[in-house]
C-alpha positions in Angstrom: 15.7 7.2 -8.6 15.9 3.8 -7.5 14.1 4.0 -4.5 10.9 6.4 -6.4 11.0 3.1 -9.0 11.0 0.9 -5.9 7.9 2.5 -3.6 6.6 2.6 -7.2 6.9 -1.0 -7.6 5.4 -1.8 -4.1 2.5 0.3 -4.5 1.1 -1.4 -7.1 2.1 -4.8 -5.4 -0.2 -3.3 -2.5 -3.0 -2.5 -4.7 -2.7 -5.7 -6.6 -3.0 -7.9 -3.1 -6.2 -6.0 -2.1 -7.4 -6.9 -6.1 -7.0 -10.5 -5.2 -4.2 -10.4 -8.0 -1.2 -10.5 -6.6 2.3 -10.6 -8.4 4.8 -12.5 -6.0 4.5 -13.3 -2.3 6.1 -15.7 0.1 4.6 -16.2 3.2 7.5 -15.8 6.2 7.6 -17.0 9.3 8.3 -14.3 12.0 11.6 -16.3 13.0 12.0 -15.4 9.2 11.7 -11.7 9.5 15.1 -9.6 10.4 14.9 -8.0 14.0 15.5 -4.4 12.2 12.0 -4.8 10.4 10.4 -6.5 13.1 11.7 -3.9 15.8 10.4 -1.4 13.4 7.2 -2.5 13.1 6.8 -2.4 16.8 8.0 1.4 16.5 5.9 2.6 14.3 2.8 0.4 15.2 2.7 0.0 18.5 -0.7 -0.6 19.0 -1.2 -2.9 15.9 -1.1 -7.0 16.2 0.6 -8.5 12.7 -1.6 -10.6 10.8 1.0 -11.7 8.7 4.4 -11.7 7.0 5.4 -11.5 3.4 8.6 -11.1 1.3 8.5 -9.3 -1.7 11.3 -10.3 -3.9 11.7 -7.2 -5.9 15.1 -6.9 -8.4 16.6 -4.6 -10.2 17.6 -5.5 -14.1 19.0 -2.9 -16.2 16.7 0.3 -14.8 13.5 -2.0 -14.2 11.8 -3.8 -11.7 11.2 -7.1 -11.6 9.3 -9.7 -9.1 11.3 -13.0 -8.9 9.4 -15.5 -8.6 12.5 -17.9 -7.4 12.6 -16.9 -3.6 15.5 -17.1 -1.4 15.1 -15.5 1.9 18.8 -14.3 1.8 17.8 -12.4 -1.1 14.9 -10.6 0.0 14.9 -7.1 0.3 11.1 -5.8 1.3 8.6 -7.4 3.3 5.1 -6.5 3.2 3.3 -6.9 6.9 -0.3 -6.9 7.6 -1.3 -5.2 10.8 -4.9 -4.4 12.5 -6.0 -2.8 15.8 -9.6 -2.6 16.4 -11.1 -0.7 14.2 -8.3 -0.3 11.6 -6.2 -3.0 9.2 -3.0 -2.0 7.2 -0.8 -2.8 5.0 2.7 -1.4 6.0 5.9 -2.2 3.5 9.5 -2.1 5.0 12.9 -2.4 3.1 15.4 -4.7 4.6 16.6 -2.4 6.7 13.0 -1.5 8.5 12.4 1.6 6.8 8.8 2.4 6.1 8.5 2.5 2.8 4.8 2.6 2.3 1.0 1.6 4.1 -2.0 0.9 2.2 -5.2 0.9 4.4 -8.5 0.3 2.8 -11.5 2.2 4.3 -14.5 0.2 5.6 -17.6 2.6 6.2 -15.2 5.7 7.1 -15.4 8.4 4.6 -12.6 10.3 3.5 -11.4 13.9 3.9 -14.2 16.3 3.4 -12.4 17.9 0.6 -11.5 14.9 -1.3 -15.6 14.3 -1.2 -16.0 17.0 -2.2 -13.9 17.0 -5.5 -15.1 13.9 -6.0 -18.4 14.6 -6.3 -17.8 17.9 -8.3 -15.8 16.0 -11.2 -18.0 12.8 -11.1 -21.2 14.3 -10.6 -24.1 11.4 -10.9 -21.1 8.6 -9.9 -21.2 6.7 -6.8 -18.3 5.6 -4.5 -17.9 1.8 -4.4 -17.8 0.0 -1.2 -13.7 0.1 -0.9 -11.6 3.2 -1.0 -7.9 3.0 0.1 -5.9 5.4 1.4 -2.5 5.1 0.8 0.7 6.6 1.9 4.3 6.4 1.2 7.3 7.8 2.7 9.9 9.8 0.6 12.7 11.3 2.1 11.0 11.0 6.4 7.8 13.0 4.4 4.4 11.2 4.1 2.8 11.7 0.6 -0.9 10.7 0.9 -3.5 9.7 -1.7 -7.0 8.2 -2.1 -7.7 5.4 -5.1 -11.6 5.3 -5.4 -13.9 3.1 -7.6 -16.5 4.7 -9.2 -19.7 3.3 -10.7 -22.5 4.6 -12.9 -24.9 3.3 -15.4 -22.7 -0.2 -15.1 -19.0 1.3 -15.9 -16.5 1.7 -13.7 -14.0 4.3 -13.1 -10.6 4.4 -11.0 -10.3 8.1 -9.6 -7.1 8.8 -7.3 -6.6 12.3 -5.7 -4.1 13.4 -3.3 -5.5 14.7 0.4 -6.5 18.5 -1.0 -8.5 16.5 -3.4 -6.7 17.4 -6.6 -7.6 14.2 -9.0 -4.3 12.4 -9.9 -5.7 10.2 -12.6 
């Protein structure tokens, strides 16, 4: 339970950075980083350079999630890296221990999944796809769960659609 509340947590913390709203960083250093999650990032992307380092001082009060704001690197226990290779740039979120917890990429002129389209189009008919998708993904239990978060437009509203890979809309 705690660690569904945590990639939870750090999925919206993803979704907020790429909204230009985001909760609680800190910028690290990569002396800063542990080995474990730098050795792991190296694993798992080996083709990707980092962009950068954050710490996502998440805590648990009583059941919830809370960021704090106070940070103290001993008490970190996520970091959020941003990777890129040439045609691609992540967002990949480790726990202290270098497990992948979650990536967020956003999609730049490359369409999704034929069948996510596809559903797309038949529940919005007459809405457009805005410029940004993002595909996200988390890791539960060494499985990948994949889904889409898409902003729709038409006739000046706006819409938040997400579906999972088959295109079943989620909400």
């Amino acid at each position: 339970m705690k660690k569904s509340i945590l990639i939870l947590a750090m999925m919206g913390l993803f979704l907020q950075s790429y909204a230009q709203d985001v909760l609680y960083s800190a910028t690290l250093k990569k002396g800063d980083v542990p080995m474990v999650v730098l050795k792991s990032i190296e694993a798992n992307f080996p083709n990707y350079i980092v962009k950068n380092y954050n710490a996502v001082p998440v805590k648990y009060v009583a059941g919830n999630v809370y960021v704090d704001n106070d940070v103290d690197l001993d008490d970190v226990d996520s970091y959020q890296v941003t990777i890129s290779s040439k045609d691609r740039e992540l967002v990949a979120n480790l726990d202290e221990n270098g497990k992948l917890m979650s990536t967020v990429e956003n999609l730049k002129d490359t369409p999704p999944p034929m069948a996510v389209s596809r559903s797309i189009a038949a529940a919005y008919p007459g809405w457009m796809v805005g410029k940004e998708t993002f595909h996200m993904i988390s890791y539960v239990n060494g499985k990948s769960v994949e889904h889409y978060k898409f902003l729709l437009t038409k006739d000046g509203k706006k819409k938040r659609v997400y579906t999972d890979v088959t295109g079943k809309i989620l909400r």
